[in-house]
N, CA and C atoms as an extended XYZ file, in Angstrom:
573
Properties=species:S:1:pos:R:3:atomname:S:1:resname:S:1:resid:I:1 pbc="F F F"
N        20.188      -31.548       -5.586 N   UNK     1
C        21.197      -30.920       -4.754 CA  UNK     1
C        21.256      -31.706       -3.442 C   UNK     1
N        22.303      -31.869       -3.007 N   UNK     2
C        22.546      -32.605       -1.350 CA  UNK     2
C        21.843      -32.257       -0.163 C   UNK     2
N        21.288      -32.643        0.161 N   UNK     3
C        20.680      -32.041        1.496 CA  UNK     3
C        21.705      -31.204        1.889 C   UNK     3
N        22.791      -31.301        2.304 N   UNK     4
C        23.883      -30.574        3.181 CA  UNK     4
C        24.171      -29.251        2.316 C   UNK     4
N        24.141      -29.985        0.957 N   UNK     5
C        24.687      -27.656        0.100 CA  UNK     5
C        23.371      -27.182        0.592 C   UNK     5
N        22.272      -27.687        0.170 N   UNK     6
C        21.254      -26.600        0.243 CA  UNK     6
C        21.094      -26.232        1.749 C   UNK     6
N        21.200      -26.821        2.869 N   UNK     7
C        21.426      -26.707        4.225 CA  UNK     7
C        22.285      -25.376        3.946 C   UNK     7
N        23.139      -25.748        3.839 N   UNK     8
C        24.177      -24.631        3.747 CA  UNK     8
C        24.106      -23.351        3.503 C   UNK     8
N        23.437      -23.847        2.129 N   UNK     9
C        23.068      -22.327        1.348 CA  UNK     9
C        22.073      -20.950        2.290 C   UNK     9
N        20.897      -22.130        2.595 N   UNK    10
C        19.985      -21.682        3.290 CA  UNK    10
C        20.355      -20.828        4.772 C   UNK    10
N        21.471      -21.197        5.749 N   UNK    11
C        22.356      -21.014        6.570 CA  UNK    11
C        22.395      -19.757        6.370 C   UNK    11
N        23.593      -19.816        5.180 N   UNK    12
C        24.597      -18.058        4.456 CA  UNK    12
C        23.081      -17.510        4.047 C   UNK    12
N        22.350      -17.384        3.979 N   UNK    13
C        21.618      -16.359        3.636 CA  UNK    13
C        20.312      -16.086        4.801 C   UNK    13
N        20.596      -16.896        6.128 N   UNK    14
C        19.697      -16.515        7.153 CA  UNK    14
C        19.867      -14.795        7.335 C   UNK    14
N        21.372      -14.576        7.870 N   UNK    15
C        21.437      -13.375        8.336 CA  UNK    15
C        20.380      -12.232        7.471 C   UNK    15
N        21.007      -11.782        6.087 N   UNK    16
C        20.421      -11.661        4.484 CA  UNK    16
C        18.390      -11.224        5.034 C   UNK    16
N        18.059      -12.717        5.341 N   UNK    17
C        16.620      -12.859        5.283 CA  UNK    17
C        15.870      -12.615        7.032 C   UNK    17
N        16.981      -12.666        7.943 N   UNK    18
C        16.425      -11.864        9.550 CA  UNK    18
C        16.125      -10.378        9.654 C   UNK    18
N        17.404       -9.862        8.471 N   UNK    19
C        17.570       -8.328        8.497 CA  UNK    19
C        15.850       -8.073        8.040 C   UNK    19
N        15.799       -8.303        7.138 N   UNK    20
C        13.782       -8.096        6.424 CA  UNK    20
C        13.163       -8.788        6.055 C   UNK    20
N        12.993       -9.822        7.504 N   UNK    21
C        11.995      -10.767        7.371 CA  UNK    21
C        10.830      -10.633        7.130 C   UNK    21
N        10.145       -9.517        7.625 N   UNK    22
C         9.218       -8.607        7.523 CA  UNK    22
C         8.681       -8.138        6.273 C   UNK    22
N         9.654       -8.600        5.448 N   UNK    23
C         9.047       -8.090        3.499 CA  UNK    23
C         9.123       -9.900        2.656 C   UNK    23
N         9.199      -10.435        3.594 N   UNK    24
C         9.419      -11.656        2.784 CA  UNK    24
C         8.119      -12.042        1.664 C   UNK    24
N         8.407      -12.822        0.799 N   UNK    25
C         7.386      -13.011        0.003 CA  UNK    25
C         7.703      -14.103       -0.917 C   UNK    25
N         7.056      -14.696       -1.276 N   UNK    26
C         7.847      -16.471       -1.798 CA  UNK    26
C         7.439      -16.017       -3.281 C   UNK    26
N         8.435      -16.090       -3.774 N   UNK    27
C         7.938      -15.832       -5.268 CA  UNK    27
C         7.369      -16.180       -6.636 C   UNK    27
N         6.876      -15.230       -6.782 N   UNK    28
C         5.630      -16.254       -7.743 CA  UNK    28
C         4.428      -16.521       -7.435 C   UNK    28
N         4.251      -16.404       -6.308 N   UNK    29
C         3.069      -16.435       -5.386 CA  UNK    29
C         2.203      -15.160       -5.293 C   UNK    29
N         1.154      -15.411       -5.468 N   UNK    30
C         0.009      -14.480       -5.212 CA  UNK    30
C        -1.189      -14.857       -4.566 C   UNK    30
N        -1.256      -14.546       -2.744 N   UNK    31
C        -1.984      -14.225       -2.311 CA  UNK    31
C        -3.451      -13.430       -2.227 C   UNK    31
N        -4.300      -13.557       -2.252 N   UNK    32
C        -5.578      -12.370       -2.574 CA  UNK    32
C        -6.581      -12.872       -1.638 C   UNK    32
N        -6.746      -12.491       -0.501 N   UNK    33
C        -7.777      -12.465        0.420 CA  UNK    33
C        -8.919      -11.494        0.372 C   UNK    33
N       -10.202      -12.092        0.196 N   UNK    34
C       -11.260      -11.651        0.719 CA  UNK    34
C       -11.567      -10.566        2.175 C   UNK    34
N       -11.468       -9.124        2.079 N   UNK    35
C       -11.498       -8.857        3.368 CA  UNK    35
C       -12.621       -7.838        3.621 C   UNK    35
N       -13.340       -7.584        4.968 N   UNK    36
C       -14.241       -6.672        5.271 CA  UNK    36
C       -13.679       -5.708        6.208 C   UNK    36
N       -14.190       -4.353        5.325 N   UNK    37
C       -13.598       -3.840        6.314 CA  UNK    37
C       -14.479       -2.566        7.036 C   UNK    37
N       -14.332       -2.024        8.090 N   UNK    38
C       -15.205       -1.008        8.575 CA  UNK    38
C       -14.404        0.129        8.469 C   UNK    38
N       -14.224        0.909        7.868 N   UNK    39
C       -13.305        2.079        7.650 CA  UNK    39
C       -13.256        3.361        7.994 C   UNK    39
N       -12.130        3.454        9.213 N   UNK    40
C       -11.895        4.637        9.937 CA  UNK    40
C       -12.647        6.088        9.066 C   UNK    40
N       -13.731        7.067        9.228 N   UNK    41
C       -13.193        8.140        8.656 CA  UNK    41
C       -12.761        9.327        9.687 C   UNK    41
N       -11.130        8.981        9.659 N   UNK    42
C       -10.410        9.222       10.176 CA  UNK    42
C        -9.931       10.615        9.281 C   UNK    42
N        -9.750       11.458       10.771 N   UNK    43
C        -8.845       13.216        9.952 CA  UNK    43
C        -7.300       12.952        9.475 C   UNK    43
N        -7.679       13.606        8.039 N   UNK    44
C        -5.823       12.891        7.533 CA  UNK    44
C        -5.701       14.369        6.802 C   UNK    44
N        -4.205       14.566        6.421 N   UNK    45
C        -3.659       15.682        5.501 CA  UNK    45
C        -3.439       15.219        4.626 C   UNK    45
N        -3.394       15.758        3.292 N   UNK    46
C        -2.902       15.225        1.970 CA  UNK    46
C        -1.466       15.246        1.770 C   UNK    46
N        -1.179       15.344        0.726 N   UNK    47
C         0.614       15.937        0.176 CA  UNK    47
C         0.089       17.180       -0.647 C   UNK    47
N        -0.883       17.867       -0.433 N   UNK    48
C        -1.110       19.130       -0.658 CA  UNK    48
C        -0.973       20.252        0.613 C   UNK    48
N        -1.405       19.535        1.560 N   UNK    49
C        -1.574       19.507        3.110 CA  UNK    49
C        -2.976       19.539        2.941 C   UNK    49
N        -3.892       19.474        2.009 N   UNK    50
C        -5.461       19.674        2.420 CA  UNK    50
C        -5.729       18.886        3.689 C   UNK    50
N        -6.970       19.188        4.401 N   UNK    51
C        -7.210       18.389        4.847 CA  UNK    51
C        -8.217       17.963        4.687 C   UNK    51
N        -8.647       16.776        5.406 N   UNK    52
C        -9.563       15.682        3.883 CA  UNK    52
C       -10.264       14.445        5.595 C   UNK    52
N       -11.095       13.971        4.898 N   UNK    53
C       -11.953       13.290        6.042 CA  UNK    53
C       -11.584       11.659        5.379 C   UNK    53
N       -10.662       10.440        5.302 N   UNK    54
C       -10.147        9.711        5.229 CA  UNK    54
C       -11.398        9.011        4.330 C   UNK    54
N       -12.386        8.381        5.053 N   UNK    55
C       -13.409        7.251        4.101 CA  UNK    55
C       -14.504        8.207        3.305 C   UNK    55
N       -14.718        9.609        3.831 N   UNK    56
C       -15.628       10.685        3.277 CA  UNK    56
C       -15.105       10.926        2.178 C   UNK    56
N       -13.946       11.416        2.531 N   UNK    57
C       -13.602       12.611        0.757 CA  UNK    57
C       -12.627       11.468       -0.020 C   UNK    57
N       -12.379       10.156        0.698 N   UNK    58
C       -11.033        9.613       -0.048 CA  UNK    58
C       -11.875        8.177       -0.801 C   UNK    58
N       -12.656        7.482        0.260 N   UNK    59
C       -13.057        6.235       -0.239 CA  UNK    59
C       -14.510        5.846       -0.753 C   UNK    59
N       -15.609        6.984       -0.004 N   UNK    60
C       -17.113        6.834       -0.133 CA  UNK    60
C       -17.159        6.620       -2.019 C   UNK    60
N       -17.684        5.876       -2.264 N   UNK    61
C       -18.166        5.343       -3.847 CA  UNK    61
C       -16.809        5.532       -4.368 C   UNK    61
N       -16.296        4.916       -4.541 N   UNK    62
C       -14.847        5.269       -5.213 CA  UNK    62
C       -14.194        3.543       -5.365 C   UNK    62
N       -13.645        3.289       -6.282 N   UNK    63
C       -12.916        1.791       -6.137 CA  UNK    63
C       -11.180        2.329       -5.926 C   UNK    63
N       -10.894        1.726       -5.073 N   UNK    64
C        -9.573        2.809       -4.338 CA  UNK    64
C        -8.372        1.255       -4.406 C   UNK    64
N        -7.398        1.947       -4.695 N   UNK    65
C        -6.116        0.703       -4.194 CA  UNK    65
C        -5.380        1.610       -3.256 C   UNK    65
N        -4.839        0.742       -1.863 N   UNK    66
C        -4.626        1.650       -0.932 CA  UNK    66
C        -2.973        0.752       -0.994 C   UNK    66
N        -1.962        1.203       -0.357 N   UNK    67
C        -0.650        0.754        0.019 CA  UNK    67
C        -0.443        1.182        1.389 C   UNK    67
N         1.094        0.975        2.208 N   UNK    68
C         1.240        1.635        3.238 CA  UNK    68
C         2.501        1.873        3.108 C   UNK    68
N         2.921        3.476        3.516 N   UNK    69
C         4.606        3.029        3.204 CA  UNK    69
C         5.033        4.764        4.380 C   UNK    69
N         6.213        4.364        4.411 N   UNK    70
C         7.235        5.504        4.631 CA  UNK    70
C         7.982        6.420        3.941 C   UNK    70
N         8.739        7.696        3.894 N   UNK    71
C         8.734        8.186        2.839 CA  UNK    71
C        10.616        7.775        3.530 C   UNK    71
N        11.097        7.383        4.840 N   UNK    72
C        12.604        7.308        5.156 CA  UNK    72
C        12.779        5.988        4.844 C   UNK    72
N        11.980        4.677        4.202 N   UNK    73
C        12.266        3.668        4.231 CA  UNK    73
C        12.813        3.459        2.628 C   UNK    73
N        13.743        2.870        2.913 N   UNK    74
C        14.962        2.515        2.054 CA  UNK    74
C        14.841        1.175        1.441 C   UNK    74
N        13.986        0.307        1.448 N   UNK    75
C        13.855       -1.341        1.117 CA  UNK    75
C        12.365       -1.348        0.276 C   UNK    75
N        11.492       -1.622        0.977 N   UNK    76
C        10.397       -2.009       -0.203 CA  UNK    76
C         9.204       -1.045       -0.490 C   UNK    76
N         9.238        0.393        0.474 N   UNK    77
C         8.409        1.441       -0.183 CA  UNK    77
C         8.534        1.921       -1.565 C   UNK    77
N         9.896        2.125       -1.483 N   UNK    78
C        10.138        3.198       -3.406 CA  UNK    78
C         9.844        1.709       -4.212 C   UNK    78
N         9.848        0.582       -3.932 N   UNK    79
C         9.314       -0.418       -5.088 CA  UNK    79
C         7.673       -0.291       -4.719 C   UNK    79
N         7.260       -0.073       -3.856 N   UNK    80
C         5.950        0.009       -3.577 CA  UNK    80
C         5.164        1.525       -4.418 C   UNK    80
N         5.986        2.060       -4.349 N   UNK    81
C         5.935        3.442       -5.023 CA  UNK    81
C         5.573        3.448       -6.529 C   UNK    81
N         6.746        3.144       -6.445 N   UNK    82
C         7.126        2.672       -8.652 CA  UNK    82
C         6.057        1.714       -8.797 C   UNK    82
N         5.453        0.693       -8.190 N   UNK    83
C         4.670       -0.020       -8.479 CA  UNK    83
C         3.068        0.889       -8.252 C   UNK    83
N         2.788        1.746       -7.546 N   UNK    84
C         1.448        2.526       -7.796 CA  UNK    84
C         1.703        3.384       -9.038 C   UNK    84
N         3.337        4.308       -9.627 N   UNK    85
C         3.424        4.652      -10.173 CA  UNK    85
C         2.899        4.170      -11.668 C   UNK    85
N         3.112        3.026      -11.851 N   UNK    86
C         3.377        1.600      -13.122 CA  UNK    86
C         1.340        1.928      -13.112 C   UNK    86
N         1.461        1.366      -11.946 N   UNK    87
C        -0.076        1.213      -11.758 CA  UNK    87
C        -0.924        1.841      -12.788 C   UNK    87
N        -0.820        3.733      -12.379 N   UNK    88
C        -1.272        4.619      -12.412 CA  UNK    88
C        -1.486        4.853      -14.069 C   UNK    88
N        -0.529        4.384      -14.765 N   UNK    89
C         0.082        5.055      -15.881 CA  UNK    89
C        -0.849        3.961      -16.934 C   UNK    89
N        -1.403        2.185      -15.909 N   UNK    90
C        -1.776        1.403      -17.130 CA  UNK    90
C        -3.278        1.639      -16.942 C   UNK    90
N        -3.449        2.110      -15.765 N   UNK    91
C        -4.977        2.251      -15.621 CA  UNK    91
C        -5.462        3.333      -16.707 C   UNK    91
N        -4.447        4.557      -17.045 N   UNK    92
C        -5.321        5.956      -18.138 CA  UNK    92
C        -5.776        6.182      -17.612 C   UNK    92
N        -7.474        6.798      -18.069 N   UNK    93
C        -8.179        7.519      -17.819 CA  UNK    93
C        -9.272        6.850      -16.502 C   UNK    93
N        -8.988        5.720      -16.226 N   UNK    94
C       -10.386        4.974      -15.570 CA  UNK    94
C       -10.245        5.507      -14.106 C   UNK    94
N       -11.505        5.258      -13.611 N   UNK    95
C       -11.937        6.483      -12.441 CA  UNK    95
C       -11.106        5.856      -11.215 C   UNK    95
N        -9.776        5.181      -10.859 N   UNK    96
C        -9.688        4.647       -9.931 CA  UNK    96
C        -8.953        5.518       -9.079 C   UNK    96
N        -9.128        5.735       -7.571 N   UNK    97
C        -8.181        6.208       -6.665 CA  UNK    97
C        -6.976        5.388       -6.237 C   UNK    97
N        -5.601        5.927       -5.876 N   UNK    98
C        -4.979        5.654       -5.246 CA  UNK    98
C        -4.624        6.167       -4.282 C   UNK    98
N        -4.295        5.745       -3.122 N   UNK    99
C        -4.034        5.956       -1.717 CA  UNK    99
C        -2.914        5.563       -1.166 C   UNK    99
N        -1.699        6.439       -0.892 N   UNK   100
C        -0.431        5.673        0.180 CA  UNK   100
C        -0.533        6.355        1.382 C   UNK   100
N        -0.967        5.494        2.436 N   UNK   101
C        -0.902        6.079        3.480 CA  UNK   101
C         0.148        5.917        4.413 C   UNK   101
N         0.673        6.870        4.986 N   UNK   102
C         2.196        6.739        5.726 CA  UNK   102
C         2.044        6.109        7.477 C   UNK   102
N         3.105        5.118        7.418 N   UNK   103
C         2.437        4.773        8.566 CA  UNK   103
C         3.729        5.132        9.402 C   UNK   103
N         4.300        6.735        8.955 N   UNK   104
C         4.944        6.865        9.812 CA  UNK   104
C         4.638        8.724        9.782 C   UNK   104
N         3.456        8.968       10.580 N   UNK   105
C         3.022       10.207       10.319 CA  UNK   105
C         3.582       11.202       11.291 C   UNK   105
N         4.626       10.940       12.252 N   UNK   106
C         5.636       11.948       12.758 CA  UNK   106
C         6.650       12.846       12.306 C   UNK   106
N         6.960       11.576       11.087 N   UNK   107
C         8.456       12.642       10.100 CA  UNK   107
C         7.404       12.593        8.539 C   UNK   107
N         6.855       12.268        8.411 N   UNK   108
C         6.005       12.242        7.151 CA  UNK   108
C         5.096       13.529        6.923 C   UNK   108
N         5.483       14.441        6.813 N   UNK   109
C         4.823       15.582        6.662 CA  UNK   109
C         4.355       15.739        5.017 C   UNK   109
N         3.512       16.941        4.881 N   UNK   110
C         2.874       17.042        3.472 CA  UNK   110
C         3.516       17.150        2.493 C   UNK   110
N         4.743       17.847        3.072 N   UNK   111
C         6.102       18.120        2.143 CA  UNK   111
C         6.426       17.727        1.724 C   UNK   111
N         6.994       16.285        2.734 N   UNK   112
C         7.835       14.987        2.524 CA  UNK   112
C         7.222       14.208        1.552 C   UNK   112
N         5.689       14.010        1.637 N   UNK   113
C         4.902       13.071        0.735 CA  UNK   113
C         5.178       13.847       -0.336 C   UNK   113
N         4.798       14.906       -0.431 N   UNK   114
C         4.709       15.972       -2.261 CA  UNK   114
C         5.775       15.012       -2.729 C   UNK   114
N         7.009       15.708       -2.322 N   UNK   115
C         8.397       15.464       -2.992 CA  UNK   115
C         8.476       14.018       -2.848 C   UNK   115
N         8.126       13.240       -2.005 N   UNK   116
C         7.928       11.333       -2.309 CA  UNK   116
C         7.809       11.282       -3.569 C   UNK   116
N         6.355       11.820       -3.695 N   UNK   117
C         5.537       11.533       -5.060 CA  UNK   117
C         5.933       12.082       -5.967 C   UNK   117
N         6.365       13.364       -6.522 N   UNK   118
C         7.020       14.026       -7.337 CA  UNK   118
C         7.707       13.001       -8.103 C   UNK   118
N         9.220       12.251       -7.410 N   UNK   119
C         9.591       11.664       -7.396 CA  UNK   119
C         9.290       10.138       -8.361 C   UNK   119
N         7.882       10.125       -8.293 N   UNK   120
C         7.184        8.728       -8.634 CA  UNK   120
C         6.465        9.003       -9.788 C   UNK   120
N         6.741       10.786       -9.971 N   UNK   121
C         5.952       11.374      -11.072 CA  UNK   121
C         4.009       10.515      -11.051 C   UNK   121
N         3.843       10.801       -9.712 N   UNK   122
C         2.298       10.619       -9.196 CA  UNK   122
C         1.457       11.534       -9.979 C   UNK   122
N         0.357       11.766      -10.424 N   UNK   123
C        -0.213       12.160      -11.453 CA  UNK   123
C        -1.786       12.605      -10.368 C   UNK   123
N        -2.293       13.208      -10.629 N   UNK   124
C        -3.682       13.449      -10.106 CA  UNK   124
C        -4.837       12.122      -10.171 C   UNK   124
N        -5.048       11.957       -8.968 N   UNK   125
C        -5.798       10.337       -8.693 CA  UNK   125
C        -4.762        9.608       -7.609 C   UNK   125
N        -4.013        9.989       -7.442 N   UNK   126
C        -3.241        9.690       -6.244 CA  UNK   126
C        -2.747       10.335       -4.791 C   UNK   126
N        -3.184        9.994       -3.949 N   UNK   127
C        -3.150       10.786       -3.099 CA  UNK   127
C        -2.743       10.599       -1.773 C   UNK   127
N        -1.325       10.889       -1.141 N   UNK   128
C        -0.937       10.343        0.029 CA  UNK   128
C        -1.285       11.341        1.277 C   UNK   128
N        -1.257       10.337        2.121 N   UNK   129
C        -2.015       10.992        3.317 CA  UNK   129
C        -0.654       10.711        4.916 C   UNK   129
N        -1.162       11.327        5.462 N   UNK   130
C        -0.441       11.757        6.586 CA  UNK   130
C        -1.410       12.287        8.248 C   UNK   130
N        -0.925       12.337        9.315 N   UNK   131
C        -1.639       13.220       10.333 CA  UNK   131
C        -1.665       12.443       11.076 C   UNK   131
N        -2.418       13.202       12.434 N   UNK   132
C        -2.214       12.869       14.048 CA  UNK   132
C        -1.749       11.346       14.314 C   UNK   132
N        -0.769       11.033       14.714 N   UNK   133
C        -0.187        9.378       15.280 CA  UNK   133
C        -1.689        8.920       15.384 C   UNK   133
N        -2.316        9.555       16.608 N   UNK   134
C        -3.501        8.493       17.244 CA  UNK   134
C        -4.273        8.455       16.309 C   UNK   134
N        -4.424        9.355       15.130 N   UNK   135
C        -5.592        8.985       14.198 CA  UNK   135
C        -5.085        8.380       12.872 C   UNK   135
N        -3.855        8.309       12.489 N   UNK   136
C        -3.742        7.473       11.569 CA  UNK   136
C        -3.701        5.834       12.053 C   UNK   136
N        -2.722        5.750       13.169 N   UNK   137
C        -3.103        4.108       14.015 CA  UNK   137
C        -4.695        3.906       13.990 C   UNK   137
N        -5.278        4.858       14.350 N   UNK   138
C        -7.266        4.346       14.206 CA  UNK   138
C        -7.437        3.660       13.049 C   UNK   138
N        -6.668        4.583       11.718 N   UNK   139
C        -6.921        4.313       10.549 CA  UNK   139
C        -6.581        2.905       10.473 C   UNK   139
N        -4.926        2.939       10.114 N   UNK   140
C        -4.424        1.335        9.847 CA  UNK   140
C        -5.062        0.153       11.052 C   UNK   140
N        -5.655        0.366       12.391 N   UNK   141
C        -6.656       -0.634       12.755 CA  UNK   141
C        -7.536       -0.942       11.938 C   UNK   141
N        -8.228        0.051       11.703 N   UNK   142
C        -9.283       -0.459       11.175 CA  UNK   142
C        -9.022       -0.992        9.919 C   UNK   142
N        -8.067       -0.720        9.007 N   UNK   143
C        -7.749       -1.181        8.255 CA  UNK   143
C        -7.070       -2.785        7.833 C   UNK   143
N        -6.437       -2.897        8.976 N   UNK   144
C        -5.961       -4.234        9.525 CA  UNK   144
C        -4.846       -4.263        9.596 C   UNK   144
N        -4.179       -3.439        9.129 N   UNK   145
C        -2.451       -3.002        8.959 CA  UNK   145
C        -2.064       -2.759        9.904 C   UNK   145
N        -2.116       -2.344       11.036 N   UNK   146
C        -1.534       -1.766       11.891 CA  UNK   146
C        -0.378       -2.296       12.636 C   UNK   146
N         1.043       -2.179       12.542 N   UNK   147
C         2.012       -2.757       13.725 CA  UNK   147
C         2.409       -1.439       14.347 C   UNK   147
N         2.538       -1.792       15.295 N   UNK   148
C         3.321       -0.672       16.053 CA  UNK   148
C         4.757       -0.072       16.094 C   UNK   148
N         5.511       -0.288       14.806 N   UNK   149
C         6.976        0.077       14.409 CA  UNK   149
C         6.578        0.516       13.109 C   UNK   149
N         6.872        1.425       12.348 N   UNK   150
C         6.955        1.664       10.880 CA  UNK   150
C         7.995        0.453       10.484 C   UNK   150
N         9.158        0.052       10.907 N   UNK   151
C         9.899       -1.004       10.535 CA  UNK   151
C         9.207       -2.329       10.048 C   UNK   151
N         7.962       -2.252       10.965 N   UNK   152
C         7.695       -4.017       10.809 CA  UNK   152
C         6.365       -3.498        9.868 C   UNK   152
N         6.576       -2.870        9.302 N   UNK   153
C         4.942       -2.786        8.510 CA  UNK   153
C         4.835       -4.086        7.343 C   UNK   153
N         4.443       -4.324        6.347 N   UNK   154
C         4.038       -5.268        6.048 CA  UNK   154
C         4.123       -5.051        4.079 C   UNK   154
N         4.140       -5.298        3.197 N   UNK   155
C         4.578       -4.244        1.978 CA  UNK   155
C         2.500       -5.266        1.530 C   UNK   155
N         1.506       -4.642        1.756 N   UNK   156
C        -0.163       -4.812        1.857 CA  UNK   156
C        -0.558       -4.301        0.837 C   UNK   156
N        -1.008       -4.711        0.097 N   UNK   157
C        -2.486       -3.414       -0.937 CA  UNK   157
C        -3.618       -4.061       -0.252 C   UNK   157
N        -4.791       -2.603       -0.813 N   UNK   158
C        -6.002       -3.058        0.167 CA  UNK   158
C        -6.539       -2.636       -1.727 C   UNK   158
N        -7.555       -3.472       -1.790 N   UNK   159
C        -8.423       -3.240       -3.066 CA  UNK   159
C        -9.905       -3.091       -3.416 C   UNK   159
N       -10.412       -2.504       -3.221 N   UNK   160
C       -11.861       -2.443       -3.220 CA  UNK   160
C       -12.617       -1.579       -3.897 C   UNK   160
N       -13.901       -1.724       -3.861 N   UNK   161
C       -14.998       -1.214       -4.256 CA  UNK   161
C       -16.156       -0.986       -3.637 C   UNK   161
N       -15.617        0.565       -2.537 N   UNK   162
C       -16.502        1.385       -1.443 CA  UNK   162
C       -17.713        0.921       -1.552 C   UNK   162
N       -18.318        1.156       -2.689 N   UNK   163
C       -19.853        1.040       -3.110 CA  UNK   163
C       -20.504       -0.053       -3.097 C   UNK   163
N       -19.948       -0.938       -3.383 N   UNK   164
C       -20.164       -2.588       -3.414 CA  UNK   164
C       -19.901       -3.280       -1.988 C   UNK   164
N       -18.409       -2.980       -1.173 N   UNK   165
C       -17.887       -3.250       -0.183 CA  UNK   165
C       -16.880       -4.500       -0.223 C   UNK   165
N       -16.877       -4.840       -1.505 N   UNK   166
C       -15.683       -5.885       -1.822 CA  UNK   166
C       -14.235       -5.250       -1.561 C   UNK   166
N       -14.075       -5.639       -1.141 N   UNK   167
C       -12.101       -5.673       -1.048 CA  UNK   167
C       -11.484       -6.927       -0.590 C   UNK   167
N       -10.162       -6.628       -1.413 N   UNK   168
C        -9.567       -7.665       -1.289 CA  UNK   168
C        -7.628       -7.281       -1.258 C   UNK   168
N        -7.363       -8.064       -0.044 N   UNK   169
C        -5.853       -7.941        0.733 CA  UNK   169
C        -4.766       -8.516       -0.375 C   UNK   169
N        -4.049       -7.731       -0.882 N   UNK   170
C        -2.938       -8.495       -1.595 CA  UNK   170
C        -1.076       -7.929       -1.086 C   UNK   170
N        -0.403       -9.025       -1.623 N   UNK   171
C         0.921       -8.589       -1.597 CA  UNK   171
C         1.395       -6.717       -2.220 C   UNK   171
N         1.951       -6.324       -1.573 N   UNK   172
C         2.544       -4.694       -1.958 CA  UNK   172
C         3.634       -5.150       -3.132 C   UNK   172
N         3.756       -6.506       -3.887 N   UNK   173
C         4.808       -6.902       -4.433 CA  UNK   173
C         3.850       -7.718       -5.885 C   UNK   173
N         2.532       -7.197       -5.738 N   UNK   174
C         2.356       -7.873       -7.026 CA  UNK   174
C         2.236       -7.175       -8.115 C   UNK   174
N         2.627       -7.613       -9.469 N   UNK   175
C         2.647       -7.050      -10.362 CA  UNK   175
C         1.944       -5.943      -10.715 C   UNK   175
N         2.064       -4.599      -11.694 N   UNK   176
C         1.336       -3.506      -11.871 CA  UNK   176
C        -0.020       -4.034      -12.891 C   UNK   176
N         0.167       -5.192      -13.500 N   UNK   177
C        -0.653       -5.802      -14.443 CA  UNK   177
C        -1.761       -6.673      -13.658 C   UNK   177
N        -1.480       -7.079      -12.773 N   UNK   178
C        -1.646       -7.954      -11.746 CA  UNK   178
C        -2.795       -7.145      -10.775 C   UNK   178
N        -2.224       -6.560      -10.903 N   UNK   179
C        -2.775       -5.084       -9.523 CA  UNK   179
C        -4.181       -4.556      -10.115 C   UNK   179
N        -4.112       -4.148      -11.527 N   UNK   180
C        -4.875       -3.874      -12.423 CA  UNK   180
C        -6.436       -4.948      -12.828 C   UNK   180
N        -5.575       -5.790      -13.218 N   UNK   181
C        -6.699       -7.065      -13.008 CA  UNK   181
C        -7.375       -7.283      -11.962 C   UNK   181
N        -7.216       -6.875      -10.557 N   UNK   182
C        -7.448       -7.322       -9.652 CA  UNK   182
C        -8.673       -6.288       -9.451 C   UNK   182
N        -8.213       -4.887       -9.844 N   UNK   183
C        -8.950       -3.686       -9.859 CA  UNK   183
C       -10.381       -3.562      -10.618 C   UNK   183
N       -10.157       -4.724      -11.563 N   UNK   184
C       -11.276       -4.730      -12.780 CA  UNK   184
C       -11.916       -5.497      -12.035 C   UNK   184
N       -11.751       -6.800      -11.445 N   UNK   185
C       -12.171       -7.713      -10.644 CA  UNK   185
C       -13.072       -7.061       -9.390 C   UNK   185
N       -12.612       -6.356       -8.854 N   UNK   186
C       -13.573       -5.395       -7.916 CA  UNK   186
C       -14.234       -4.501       -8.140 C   UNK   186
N       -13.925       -3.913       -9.124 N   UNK   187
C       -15.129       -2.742      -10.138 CA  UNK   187
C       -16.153       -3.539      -10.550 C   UNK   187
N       -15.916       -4.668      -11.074 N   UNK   188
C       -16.705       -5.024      -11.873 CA  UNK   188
C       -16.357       -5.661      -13.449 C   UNK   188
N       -15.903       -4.248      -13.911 N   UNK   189
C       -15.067       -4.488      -15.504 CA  UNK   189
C       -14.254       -5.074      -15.422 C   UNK   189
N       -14.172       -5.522      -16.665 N   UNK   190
C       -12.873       -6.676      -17.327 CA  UNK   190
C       -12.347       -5.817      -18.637 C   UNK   190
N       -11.996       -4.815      -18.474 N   UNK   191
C       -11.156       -3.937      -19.208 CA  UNK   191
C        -9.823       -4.464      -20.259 C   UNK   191
């Protein structure tokens, strides 16, 4: 192709790629970082409204895949969604947690998450969380997620194995098969 079409091309689709630069992701690509983390146990509500002690009742011995999402965002949560959903459904019976934590815990109430998840036909082993601004920001610090806009959040899985302390940072955009493997990879099993 000419230098100048693809110039071009690239041009007409800046606007396109400024609007959500913020979800970009080169495709085909899979990222997987090694990460440590010290983990908030931070006071959170469920989508039951329980309330629940964040690394106590959610992550202590548990191999957990965590996401971050909004329940008003319109672009790459409900694929982030459908993709824990996908998740959920190839894992069966195996002991893994899932976690979406909202990183917009002002309009994100217990409600809002239920009916999110409903929605995603979320199954028991999944569990979204919500509560106080200042203590979910503790959370996503410590977590490493943290921006200060729900807009600019980042589409992240966090993957680990509490017990061991392995985790590992991946795209919110990789495959449900993908996701899975990655899960066996930090358990241990090769399922």
């Amino acid at each position: 192709m000419p230098k100048t079409i693809g110039l071009a091309l690239l041009l007409a689709a800046l606007p396109a790629l400024a609007q959500h630069e913020h979800h970009a992701v080169a495709a085909g690509t899979l990222a997987v970082t090694a990460v440590n983390l010290n983990i908030a146990d931070a006071p959170v509500v469920d989508q039951t409204g329980a309330a629940r002690r964040f690394y106590s009742d959610l992550v202590k011995d548990r191999v957990v895949v965590m996401n971050f999402i909004f329940t008003s965002c319109t672009t790459i949560c409900p694929t982030m969604g459908a993709t824990f959903s996908r998740v959920q459904r190839l894992l069966g019976d195996r002991n893994v947690t899932l976690i979406s934590i909202s990183v917009d815990p002002a309009t994100d109430t217990p409600q809002r998450l239920d009916a999110w998840s409903r929605k995603l036909d979320a199954r028991p082993g999944w569990t979204l969380v919500t509560g106080d601004k200042p203590e979910i920001d503790r959370l996503l610090k410590s977590l490493g997620v943290f921006t200060p806009s729900r807009e600019t959040h980042t589409p992240t899985l966090l993957i680990g194995n509490a017990r061991s302390g392995r985790w590992q940072r991946a795209s919110g955009f990789t495959s449900p098969a993908t996701i899975v493997s990655l899960i066996d990879q930090v358990s241990g099993s090769q399922q």
